[in-house]
matplotlib code that plots the C-alpha trace (Angstrom):
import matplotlib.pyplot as plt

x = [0.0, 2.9, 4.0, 0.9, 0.9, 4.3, 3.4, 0.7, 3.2, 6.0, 3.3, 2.5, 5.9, 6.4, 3.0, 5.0, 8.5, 7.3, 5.6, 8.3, 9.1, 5.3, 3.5, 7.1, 7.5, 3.4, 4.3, 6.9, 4.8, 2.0, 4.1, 5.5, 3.2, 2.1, 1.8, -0.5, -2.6, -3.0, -3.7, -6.1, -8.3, -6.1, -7.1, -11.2, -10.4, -8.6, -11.3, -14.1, -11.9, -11.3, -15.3, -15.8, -13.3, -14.5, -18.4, -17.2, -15.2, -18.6, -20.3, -17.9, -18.5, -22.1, -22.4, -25.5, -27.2, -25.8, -22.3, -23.3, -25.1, -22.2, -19.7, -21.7, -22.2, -18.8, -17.4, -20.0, -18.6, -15.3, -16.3, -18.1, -15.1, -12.4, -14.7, -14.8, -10.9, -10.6, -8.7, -6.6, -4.6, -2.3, -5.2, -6.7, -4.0, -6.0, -8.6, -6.3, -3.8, -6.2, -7.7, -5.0, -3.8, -7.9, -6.6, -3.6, -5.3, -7.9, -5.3, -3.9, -7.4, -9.1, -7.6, -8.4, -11.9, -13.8, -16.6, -18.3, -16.5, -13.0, -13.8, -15.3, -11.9, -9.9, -11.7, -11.4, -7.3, -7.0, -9.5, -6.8, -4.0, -5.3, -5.9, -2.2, -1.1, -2.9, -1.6, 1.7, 1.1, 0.3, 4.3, 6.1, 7.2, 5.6, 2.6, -0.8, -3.5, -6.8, -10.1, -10.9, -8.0, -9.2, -12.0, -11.0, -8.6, -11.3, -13.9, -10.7, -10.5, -14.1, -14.7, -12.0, -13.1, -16.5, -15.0, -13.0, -16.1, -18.1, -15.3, -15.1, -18.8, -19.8, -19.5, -16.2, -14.1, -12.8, -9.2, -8.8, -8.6, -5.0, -4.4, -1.5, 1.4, 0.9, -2.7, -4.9, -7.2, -10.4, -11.0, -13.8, -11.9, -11.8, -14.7, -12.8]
y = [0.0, 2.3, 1.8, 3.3, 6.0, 6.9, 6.0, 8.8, 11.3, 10.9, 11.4, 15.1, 15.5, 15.6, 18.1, 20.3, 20.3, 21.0, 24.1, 26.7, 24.9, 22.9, 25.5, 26.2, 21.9, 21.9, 24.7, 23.0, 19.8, 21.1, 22.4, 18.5, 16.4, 13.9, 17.1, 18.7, 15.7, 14.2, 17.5, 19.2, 16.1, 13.4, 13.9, 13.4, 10.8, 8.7, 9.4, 7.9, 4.8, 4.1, 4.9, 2.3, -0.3, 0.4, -0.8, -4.1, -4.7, -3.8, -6.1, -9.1, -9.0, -8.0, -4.5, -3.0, -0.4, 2.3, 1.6, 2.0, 5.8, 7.0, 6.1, 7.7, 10.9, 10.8, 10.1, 13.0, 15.4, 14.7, 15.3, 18.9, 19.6, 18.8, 20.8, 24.0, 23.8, 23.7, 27.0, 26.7, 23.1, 23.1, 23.4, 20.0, 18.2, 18.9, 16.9, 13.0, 14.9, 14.9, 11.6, 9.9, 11.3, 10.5, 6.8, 7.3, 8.3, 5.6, 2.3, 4.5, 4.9, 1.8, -0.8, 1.8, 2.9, 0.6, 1.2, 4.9, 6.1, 5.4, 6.9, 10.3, 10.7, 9.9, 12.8, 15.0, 13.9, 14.2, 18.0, 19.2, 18.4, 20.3, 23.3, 23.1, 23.3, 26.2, 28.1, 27.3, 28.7, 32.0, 32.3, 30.8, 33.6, 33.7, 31.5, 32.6, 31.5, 30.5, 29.6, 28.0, 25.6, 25.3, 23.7, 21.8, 20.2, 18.9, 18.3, 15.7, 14.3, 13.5, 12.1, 9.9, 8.5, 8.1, 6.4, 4.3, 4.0, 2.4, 0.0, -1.8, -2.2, -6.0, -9.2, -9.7, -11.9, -14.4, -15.7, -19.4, -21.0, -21.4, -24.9, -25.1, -27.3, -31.1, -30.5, -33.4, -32.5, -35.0, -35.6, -37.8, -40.7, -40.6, -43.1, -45.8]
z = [0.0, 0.8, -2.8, -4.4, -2.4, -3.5, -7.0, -6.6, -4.7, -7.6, -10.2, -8.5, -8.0, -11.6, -11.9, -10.1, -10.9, -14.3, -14.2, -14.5, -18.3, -18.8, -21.2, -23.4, -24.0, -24.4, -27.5, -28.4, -28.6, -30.5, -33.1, -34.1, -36.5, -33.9, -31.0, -33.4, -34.1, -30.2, -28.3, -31.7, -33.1, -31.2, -27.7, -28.3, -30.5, -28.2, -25.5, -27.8, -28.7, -24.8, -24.4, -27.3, -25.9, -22.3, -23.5, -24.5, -21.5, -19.5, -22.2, -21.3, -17.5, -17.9, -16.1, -14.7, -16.8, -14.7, -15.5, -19.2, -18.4, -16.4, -18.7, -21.5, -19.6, -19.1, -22.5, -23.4, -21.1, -22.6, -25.6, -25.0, -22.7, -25.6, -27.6, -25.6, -25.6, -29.0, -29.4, -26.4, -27.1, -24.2, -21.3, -22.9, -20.9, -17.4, -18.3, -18.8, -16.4, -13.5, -14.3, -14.3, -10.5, -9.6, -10.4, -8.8, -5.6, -5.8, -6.0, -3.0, -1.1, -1.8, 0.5, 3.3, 1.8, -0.6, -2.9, -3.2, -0.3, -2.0, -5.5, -3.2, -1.8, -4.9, -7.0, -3.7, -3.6, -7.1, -7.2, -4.4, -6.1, -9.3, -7.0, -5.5, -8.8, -9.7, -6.1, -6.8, -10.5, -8.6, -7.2, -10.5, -12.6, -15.8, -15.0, -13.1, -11.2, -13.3, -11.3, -15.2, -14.6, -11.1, -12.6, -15.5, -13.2, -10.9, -13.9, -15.3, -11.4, -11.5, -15.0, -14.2, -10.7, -12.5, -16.3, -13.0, -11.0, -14.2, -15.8, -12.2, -12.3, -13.3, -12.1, -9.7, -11.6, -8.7, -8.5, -8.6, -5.3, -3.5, -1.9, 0.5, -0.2, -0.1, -0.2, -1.2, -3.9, -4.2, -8.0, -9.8, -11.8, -15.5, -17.0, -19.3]

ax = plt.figure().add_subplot(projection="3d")
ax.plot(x, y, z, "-o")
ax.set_aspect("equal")
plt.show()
């Protein structure tokens, strides 16, 4: 358990040791081929693929219909989101940026705090850290604070707890049984 919380604490490490230099390798980025392509048309498109693939997963382990609506709201919600940034390309990294560390805080809270409870606390982690981000934008030179980003941050924390929240609906999958060593397993004999 102590690894995934370090796993989480090295991923917001990274958030912030890159601000000072994020938005000048984000430009920098966007002006290659494949920059231009995954954060203008790339980004939405690869959110609707994961939607599509993350139906037939539900599909195989035969989710309830809820898991089904939230990840359509969801995947909608991406979709107007991506849309609204349209013009401003670099800001469309909150939304997988903040959804990932919503993950990262969930394999962190979830041996503590199971079910609804856990994915609360992993959008609330994952919303804080978004906000940190943002105050510590307020003290780097040449970046600012944005109440916007406040936001888009903790709009990407929640659509990811819930996109989480939804693929883990379904049928538990068991694991097979473990027998101790030298155990004696009973067995019908093969008909000859």
């Amino acid at each position: 358990m102590t690894g995934r919380w370090l796993a989480l604490g090295c991923y917001v490490a990274v958030i912030y040791a890159t601000l000072p230099f994020g938005p000048r390798i984000g430009l920098r980025l966007v002006r290659t081929g494949f920059g231009g392509w995954l954060l203008g048309p790339g980004l939405p498109m690869i959110a609707v693929a994961a939607g599509a693939a993350a139906i037939l997963a539900l599909r195989r382990r035969r989710a309830p219909r809820w898991a089904y609506v939230v990840l359509a709201g969801s995947a909608i919600a991406y979709v107007i989101a991506f849309s609204w940034l349209r013009a401003q390309r670099l800001e469309r990294t909150h939304l997988p940026e903040y959804g990932v560390a919503a993950w990262l805080a969930w394999r962190a809270v979830e041996p503590a705090l199971p079910g609804v409870a856990g994915y609360a606390a992993a959008a609330a982690i994952a919303a804080a850290i978004g906000y940190g981000d943002e105050l510590l934008q307020a003290i780097v030179p040449g970046r600012y604070y944005d109440l916007r980003d406040v936001a888009m941050n903790a709009l990407g924390a929640v659509l990811g707890v819930l996109v989480l929240a939804a693929s883990h609906a379904g049928r538990v999958r068991h694991k097979a049984a473990a027998f101790p060593a030298g155990a004696e397993i009973a067995t019908h004999p093969v008909a000859r």
